[in-house]
N, C-alpha and C positions, 0 to 999 in steps of 0.2 A: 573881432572874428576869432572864434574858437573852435581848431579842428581836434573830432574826438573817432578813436579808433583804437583799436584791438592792436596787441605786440606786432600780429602777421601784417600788421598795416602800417607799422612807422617809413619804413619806406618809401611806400607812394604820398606820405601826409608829409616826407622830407620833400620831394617835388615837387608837390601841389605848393608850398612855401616859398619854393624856390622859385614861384612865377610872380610873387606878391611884391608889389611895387609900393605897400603901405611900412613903414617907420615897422622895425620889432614891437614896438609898444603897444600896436594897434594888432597882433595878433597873439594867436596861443597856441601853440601845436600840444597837445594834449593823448598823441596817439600813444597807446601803450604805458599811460601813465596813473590809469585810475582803475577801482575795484568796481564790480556793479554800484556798492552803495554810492562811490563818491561819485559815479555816473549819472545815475541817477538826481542827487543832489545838485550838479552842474546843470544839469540840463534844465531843471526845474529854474535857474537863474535867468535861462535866457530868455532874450524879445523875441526871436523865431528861430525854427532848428529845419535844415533841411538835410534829407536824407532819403537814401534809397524805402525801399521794403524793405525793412530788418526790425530787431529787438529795440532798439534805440530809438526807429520810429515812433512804438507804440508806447515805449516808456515818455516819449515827450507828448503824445495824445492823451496818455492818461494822465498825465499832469496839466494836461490845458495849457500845454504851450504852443501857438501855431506853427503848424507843420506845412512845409512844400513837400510833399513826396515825390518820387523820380521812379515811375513807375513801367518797367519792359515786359518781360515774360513772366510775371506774376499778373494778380487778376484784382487790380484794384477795385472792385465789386466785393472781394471777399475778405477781402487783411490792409484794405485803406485804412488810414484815421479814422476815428470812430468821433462824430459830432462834427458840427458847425464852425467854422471858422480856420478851416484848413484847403489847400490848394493841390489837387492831384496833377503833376504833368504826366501824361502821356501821349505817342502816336497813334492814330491808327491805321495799325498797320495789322495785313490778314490774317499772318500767322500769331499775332499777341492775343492772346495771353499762352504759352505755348507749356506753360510752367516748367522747362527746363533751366537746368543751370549753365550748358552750355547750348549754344543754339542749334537746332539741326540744319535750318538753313544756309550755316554759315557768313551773313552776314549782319548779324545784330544791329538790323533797321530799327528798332523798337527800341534802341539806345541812342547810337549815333545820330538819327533825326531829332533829337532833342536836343535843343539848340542853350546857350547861356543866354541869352535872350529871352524864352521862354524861362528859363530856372531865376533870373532874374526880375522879371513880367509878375513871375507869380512871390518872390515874396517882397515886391511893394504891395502887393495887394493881404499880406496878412500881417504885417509888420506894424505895431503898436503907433499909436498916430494920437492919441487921446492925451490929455493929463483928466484926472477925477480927483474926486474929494470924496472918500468913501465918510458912511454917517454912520454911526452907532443912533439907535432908536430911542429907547429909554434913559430919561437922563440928561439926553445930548439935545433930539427932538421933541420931546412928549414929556414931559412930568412922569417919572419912576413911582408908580405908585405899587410895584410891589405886584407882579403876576397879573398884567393887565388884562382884563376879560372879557370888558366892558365898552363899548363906546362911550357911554355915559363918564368914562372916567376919562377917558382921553381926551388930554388938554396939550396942546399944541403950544412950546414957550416962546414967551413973548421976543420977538425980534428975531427969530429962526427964519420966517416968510420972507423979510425983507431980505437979511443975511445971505442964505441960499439964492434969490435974485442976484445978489451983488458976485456971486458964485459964477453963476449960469454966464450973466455978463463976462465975466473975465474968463469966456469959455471952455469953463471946466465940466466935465462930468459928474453930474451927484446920483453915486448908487450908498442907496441902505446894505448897511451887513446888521446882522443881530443875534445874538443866541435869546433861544427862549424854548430855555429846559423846562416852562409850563406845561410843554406841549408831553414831555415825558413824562412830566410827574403828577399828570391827568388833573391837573391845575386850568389847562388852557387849550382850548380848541383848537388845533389845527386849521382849522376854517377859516377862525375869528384872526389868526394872526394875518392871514393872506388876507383876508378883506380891509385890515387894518392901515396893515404895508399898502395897499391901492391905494386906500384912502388918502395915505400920506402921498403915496405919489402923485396925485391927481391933486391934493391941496398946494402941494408942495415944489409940484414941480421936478418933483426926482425921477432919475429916469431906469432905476429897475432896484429892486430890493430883494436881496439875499438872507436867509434866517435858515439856523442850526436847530431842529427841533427835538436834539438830542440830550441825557441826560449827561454830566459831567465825567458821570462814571463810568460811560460808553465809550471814551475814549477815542472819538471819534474824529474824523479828522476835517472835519469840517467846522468844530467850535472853536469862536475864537480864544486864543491867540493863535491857535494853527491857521495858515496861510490859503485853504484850500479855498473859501469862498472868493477870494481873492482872484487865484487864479482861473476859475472861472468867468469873473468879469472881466480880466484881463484877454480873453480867447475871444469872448462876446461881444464887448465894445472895445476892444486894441489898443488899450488902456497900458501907458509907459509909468509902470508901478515906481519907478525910483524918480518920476517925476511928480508924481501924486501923495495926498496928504489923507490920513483916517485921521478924524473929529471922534472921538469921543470923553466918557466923564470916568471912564474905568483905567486901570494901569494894564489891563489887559488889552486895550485899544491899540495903546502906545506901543506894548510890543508886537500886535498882530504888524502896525508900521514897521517895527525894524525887521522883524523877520523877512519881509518883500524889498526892503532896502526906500519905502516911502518914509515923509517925515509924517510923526506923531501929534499931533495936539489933542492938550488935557484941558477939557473947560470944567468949571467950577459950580457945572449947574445940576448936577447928580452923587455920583457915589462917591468916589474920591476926591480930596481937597489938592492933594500933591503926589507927583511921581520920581521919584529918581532918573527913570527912563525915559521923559518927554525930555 
């Protein structure tokens, strides 16, 4: 448990501690101790973040971390999480959404009725539950032949089908990630990669495939070894990244793993022979 809060906030995140009947070891009091960036970077670690409507909320929505909002006289209609896989509490009650800071009614129903029960209800329900095996495509899956275009080239290698079974069984998750800067360098259709990735899922068994269709030099934050397609599966299917393993044949694979705190595996059936980093 990690409580994070602004300098004006150590105070009430000193009391909120001071109910916790868990070991030191098992919490963080973080109030007043970090700049936007290392805020940000924290938060992006966690399995779920709950939090009023504020900046923090929306910093852990746009990193695809599930969110429990705690929603009173704001209007979670307009400034909720944005996407799938997050949990809004609130009551309703007649005067919410009233958008004041202080209530005119004087008695902030729209707070008080929200019970720990409810803030607790809602993040078993977005709290990571999955382990996965994320797959690199080329290489790992398919024979690397070099800006794939074609179905006529795509060759599916031998003992992947069985492999991925023996996966599924030991009930893991298998999502495809993949860069394929074909798509930028007017190499490869757009189309053709999405009809591909089906293809494989549907042969294969995988259960959703993620691809970067950006150039290198876009700097984008979704090729790997950046973690962002990652955290997207993780919001999607509630995927416990530091339990989970990326396959692939690049060194780049291995650190998109260490970046999310998953282990890495380098197979030997594509571009690189050895890594440092696996």
């Amino acid at each position: 448990v990690v409580l994070f809060g602004s300098k004006s906030e150590i105070e009430i995140a000193e009391e909120i501690t001071s109910y916790f009947s868990l070991p030191t070891s098992h919490f963080l009091n973080l109030a007043g101790k970090t700049n936007l960036r290392e805020l940000m970077a924290l938060i992006s670690e966690c399995d779920a973040f709950i939090s009023n409507d504020s900046g923090p909320m929306h910093i852990a929505s746009a990193l695809f971390v599930p969110v429990a909002a705690i929603f009173g006289s704001t209007d979670k209609a307009v400034t909720g999480p944005l996407g799938d896989g997050h949990r809004i509490i609130s009551k309703d009650i007649p005067c919410s959404p009233c958008l004041e800071r202080e209530c005119p009614e004087r008695h902030l129903r729209c707070m008080t009725e929200i019970s720990t029960d409810d803030v607790y209800n809602a993040l078993l329900e977005i709290l990571p539950k999955n382990r996965a095996v994320f797959l690199d495509k080329d290489g790992t899956l398919i024979e690397d032949v070099g800006y794939l275009n074609s179905f006529s080239d795509l060759k599916i290698l031998e003992g992947v089908q069985e492999n991925l079974q023996r996966l599924k069984n030991a009930g893991f998750k298998l999502i495809g990630i993949t860069n394929q800067s074909g798509v930028a360098r007017g190499i490869v259709g757009e189309e053709f990669v999405k009809e591909s990735n089906k293809y494989l899922q549907k042969t294969l068994g995988i259960d959703d495939f993620y691809y970067c269709p950006h150039h290198p030099d876009d700097e984008c934050q979704c090729r790997k070894p950046k973690p962002m397609l990652l955290y997207k599966a993780r919001l999607k299917h509630r995927v416990k990244l530091k339990e989970s393993y990326v396959i692939g044949d690049k060194t780049l694979d291995v650190l998109l793993a260490n970046a999310v705190g998953a282990k890495g595996v380098l197979v030997l059936t594509g571009h690189d022979k050895k890594s440092e980093h696996a």
